[in-house]
C-alpha positions as CSV (number, residue, x, y, z in Angstrom):
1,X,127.7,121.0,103.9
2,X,125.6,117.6,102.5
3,X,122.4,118.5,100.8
4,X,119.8,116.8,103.2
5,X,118.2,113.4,101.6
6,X,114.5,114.1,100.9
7,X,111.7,111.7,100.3
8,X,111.8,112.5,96.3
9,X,116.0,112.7,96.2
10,X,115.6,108.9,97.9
11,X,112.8,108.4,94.8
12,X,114.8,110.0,92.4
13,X,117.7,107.7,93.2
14,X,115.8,104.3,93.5
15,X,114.2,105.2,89.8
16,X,117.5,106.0,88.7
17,X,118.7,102.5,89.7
18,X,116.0,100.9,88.8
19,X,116.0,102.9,85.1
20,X,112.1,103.7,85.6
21,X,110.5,107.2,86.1
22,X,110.4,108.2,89.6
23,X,106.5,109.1,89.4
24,X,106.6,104.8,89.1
25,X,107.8,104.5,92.5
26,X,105.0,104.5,95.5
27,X,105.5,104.7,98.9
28,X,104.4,101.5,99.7
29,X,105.6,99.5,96.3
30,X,108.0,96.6,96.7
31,X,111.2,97.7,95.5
32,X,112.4,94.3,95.1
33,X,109.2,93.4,93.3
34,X,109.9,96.7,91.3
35,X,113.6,95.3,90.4
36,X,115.9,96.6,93.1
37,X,118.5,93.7,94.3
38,X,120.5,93.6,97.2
39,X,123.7,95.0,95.8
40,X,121.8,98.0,94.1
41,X,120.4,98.6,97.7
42,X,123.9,98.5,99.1
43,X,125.2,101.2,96.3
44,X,122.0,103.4,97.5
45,X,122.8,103.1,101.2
46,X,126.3,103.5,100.7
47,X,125.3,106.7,98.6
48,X,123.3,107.6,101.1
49,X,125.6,107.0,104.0
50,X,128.2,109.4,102.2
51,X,125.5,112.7,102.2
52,X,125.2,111.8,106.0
53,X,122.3,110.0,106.2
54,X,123.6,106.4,108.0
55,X,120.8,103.9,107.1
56,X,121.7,99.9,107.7
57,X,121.4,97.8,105.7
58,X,120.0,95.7,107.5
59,X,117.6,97.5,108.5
60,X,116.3,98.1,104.6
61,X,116.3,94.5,104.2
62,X,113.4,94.2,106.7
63,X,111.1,95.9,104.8
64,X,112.0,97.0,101.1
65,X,109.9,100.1,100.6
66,X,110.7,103.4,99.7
67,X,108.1,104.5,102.8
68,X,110.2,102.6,105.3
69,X,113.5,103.8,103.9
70,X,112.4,107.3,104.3
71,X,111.3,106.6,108.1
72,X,114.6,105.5,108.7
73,X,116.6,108.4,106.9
74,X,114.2,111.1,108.9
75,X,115.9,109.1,111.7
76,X,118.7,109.2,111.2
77,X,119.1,112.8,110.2
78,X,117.3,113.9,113.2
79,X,120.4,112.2,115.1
């Protein structure tokens, strides 16, 4: 059985990407503004994807917060 995705595994990752401490990363920041392309968020939600959690892409696109993200992931592990 997948570990479940948390709010500060999906922090932990983005920092890691991003190559920045994950205390850096708000809720609310702009991960694009913060350095996160589009091809780095397709690596995360294909990471993601693979512990379970299936988050669109799409769907990040819309708005590229790590506060969004996580509403989506609670989502989608709650079926």
């Amino acid at each position: 059985m997948n570990t479940p995705l948390t709010l500060e595994s999906m922090r932990a990752d983005i920092a890691r990407v991003l190559h920045e401490d994950p205390s850096e990363i708000g809720n609310d920041d702009n991960l694009m503004d913060l350095g996160l392309d589009s091809m780095r968020t397709m690596t995360l939600a294909s990471q993601w994807r693979d512990v379970g959690v299936n988050i669109d892409f799409s769907e990040m696109a819309l708005n590229a917060t790590l506060g969004h993200w996580w509403s989506l992931a609670e989502s989608a592990q709650q079926g």
